[in-house]
Every structure is written in C-alpha cells, then in structure tokens.
N, C-alpha and C positions, 0 to 999 in steps of 0.2 A: 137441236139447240133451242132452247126456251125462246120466245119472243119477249124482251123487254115491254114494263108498261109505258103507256103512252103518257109525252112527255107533254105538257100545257105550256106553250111560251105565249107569250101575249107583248104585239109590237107596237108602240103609237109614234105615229107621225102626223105633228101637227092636230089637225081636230079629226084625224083619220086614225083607225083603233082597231086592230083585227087579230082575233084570236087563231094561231095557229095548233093542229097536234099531230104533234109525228109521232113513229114508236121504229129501232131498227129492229128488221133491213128495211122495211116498206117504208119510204120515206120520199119526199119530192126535196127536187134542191129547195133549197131555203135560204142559202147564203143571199141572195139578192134582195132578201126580207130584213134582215136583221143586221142591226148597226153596231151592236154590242152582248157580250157576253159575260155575265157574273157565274161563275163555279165554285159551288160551295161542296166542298168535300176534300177528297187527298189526291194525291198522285192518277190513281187510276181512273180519278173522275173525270179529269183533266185528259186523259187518253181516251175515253170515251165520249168524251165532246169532240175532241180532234177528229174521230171517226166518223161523225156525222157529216162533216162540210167535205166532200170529193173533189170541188174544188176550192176556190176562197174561200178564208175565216174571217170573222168581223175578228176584230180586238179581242182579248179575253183577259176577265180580271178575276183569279183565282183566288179561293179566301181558304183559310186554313185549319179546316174542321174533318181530317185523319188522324193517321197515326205520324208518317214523316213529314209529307208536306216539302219535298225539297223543292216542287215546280209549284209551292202555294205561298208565295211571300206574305198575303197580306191575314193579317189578325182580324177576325169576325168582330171580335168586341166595338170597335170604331169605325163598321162598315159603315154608316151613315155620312160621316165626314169624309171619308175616302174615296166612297160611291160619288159625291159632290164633287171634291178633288179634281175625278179625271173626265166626268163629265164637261167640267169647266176647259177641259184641254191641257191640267196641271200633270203631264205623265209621262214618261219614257216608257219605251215598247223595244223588244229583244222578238228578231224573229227566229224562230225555231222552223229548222229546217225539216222536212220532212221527207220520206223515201216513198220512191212510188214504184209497186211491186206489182209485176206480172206472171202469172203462174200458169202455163201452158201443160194440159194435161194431154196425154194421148187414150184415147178409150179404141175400143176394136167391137164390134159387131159385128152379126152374124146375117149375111144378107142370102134370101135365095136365090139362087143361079138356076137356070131354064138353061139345060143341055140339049143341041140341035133344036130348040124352040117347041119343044116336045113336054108337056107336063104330064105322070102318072096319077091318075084319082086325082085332079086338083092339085096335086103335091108335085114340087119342082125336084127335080131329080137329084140335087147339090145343094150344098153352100159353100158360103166361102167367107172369111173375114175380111170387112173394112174399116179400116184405120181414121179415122178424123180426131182431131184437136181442137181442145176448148181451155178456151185462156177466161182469167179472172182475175181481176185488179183489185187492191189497196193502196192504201195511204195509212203509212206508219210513222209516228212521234217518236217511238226511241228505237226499237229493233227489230229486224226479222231474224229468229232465229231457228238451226237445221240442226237436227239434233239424233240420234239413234232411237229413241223413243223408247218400246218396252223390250228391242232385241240386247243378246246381250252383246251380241258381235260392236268391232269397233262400227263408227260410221264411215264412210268410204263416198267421199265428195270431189269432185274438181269443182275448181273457183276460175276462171275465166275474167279476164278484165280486157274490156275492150276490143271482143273476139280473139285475145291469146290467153294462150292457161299459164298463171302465173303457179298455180301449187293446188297438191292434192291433200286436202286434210282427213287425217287417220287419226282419231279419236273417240271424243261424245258429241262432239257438232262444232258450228261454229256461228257466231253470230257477226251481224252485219246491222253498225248501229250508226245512228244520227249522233252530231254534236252533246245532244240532249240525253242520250240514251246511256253517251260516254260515262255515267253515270249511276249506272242501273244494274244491269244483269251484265254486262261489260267489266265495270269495275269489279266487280264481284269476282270474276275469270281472268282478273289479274291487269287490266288494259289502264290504260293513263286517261285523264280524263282531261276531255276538252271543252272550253267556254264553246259556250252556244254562238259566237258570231262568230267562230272560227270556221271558212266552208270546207266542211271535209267527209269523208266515211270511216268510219272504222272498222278493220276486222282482225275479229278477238276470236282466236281457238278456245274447244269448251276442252279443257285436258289432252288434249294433242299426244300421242305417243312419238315424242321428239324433244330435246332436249335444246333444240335449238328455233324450236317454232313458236316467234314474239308478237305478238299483234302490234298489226300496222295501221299506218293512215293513209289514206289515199284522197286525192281531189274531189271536191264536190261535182256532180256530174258525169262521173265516166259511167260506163256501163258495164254493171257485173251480170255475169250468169252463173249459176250454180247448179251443177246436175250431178247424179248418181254417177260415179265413176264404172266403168265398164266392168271392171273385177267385182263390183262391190256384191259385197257376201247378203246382204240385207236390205230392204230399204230405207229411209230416212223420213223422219218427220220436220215438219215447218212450224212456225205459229208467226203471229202477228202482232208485235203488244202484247203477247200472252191469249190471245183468240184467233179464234178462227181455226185451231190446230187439224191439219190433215197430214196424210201420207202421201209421199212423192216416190214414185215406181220410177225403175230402169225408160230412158226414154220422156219422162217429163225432164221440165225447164222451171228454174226462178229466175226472173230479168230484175234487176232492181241498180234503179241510180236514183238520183236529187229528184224531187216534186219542185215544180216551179209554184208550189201555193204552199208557203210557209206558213208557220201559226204563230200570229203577231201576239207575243205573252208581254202584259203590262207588268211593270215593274212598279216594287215600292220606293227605292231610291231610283239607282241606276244596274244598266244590264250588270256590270262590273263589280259594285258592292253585294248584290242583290244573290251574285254566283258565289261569293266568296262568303257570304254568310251563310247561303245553304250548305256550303263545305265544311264550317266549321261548326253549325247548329246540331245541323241532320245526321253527318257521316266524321263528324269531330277528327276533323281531317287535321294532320301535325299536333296533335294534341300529345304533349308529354310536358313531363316534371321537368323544372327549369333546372339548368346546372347552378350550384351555390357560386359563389364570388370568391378571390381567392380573401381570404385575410392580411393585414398588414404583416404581420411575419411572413407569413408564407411567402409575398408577394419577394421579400427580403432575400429568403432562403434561394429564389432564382436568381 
C-alpha cells in the first residue's frame, strides 16, 4: 500500500506555535497536541481523520466540499463565520461511536529440530512447525466488513456474541457497523438506520442465502467474534472503512466491540436536525409525491 503524503498541521497555544508532520501509518500520537479539527472534503475524509487519533479525538468540524457529504454538515462558503461561531463555544457536538477491532492471525514456521542433539554437515536432522499469533488493532467510524472476496463460493462465517454463537452467516459477508455507518454500506444491504446517539451495533448480512436472516441490533459494548466456520469451503476477506483489506484463514479471529474514544462530530444546528437533514438532502429519505385531497364532491360521495 502507497504511503500517503505528509500532512502539515500547525498548532498554537498562546505565544507557543509548533509545526507538526505526520503521514499514515508512521505517525506519533498527536491527540494531546491538537484542540481542534477542520475537515474539508467528503465523507471519506472524515474517516480518514478518524483513523489517525488511536485514541482521543479533539472536536471536528467537517466542511462540505465532496460528492454526499452526509457526515459534512457545514457549507464552505461561510467558513469564516462558522470557524468564529464555535471557536467562541457557540456548538453542539454528537459523538460518534467508534468499533475497536482486533484481528488475531495464526502464522506457522518452520523451526529446526536437532534429533538426539546430533547435527549432519551443520544441518539439523528435522523440522518441524511452530504456530504463533499476531493480533492487529483498528479503530473504525462506520464498519468492518467480511465478505467472500474474489471466490465464488458462499462465505461461511460464525458470529459469536459474548463467547456464544448466536448464527452462522452463509452468503457474500456480513458487516458489523457503528450507529454512524448505519448509514453507509449497511443501508445499502437493506438494514434500518440509526441516529448516531443511539449506543448500539449493527449486523447486516451482505445477501445471506436465507429467507429469514434480518439484520439486527445489538448493545453497545458486547463482544463479537467472527471466525471462518470449520466447514467453510473458502476463505473470507475483511476491510476497515474500506482499508486496510486482508484475508482471514481457517483459524484466525476478528474481536470487535465499542471503542471508548468516540469522535466528537460538531454539528451545524443540533445532533437531531443535523441527522434528519442528511436523510433527507443526501439519501432523500421518504421522498415521494404527495396524495391530492379529496374534492368537495368527492368528499360528499362518501
């Protein structure tokens, strides 16, 4: 994967003024630097700033220069008055919950074994494999999602809650998304969408071969696992936000439940109007032709 170019923030406090540059993945925490965040672009800018803080986010105040902009409330044109606005402390803030994902791989190497403590030419008489595990952590805004990738076979997953298996999904995957995400590639796969202050997970089958399998919601915080089902014909792929995409073998793990470091998203009115307007701007959510009224006759006729 490409290394993104390196990003210039520049922080001042008081008569103290320090130029920072990071670029991901090399990067030092910085959250304890920075007091505030302006994001000028679309949706996936916005998950892309998310990704830099591992743990706390400062504030972020999103401007609206993409395509949808459903998590970009504010209009670029009047940033100067706006940027003023909530510097002054004039702001509501919505925090968006965030998933915190662990991905435990199993690898196998090939170690040499020395039979009766006896080496040939230098060279030990055997090997053997040894099994070790290597886990890797994210921090996800809207979904992880486990999918079949380029096989054609179904995917073949258990979901686990809370160390029991609640159900084994047999389709093209299944995604496991924040409030925020309920939104996203979620909605899309048919799932209801929920306000961002509501604490919950959601998991939305990607085409399920089942007639009866409905995506659910679950509490914020429990603990899910999702591993390759023992039958399964193939392996399965992951992503992150749409990055980071690998393959998950028979034998690996994904743990994922709630992050306790939300991303505090400023709002241009409130959390409340703020959702209901991206529903109806971005995704012209209930948008249909009104029914006419009856007429006086008509009205008569009943």
């Amino acid at each position: 994967e490409s290394v993104r170019p390196a990003m210039n923030v520049t922080v001042k406090r008081g008569p103290e003024k320090k130029d920072l540059s990071f670029c991901q993945p090399n990067y030092d925490d910085i959250s304890d630097q920075i007091d505030f965040i302006i994001c000028l672009g679309g949706d996936g800018t916005l998950l892309y700033a998310s990704s830099l803080f591992p743990r706390s986010v400062p504030p972020v105040m999103a401007f609206h220069l993409g395509s949808l902009g459903f998590l970009t409330p504010f209009n670029f044109e009047n940033f100067q008055s706006q940027v003023t606005q909530v510097i002054e402390g004039n702001a509501a803030l919505v925090l968006r919950s965030r998933l915190k994902v662990k991905v435990i791989k199993e690898h196998w190497e090939k170690k040499a074994v020395i039979q009766n403590g006896i080496e040939e030419n230098g060279v030990s008489s055997g090997l053997e494999k040894e099994m070790f595990k290597q886990a890797t952590q994210y921090l996800v805004l809207n979904e992880v999602v486990v999918d079949r990738g380029p096989s054609s076979y179904l995917s073949n997953v258990d979901v686990f809650l809370d160390g029991h298996l609640i159900t084994t999904v047999q389709g093209d995957g299944v995604i496991v998304s924040t409030p925020t995400g309920s939104t996203a590639y979620a909605a899309a796969a048919g799932a209801s969408m929920i306000h961002p202050n509501v604490p919950a997970i959601m998991i939305t089958p990607i085409c399920p071969h089942s007639l009866s399998f409905r995506p659910i919601v679950v509490p914020a915080g429990v603990d899910l696992k999702i591993m390759l089902s023992p039958d399964a014909r193939n392996t399965a792929w992951v992503s992150f936000d749409g990055r980071k995409r690998q393959e998950i073998c028979h034998g690996d793990s994904i743990s994922i439940t709630t992050s306790c470091y939300p991303l505090p998203s400023i709002c241009f009115q409130d959390p409340v109007s703020d959702w209901f307007e991206s529903l109806a701007e971005c995704l012209h959510w209930n948008v249909r032709k009104k029914q006419n009224h009856f007429s006086i006759d008509e009205e008569e006729e009943f």
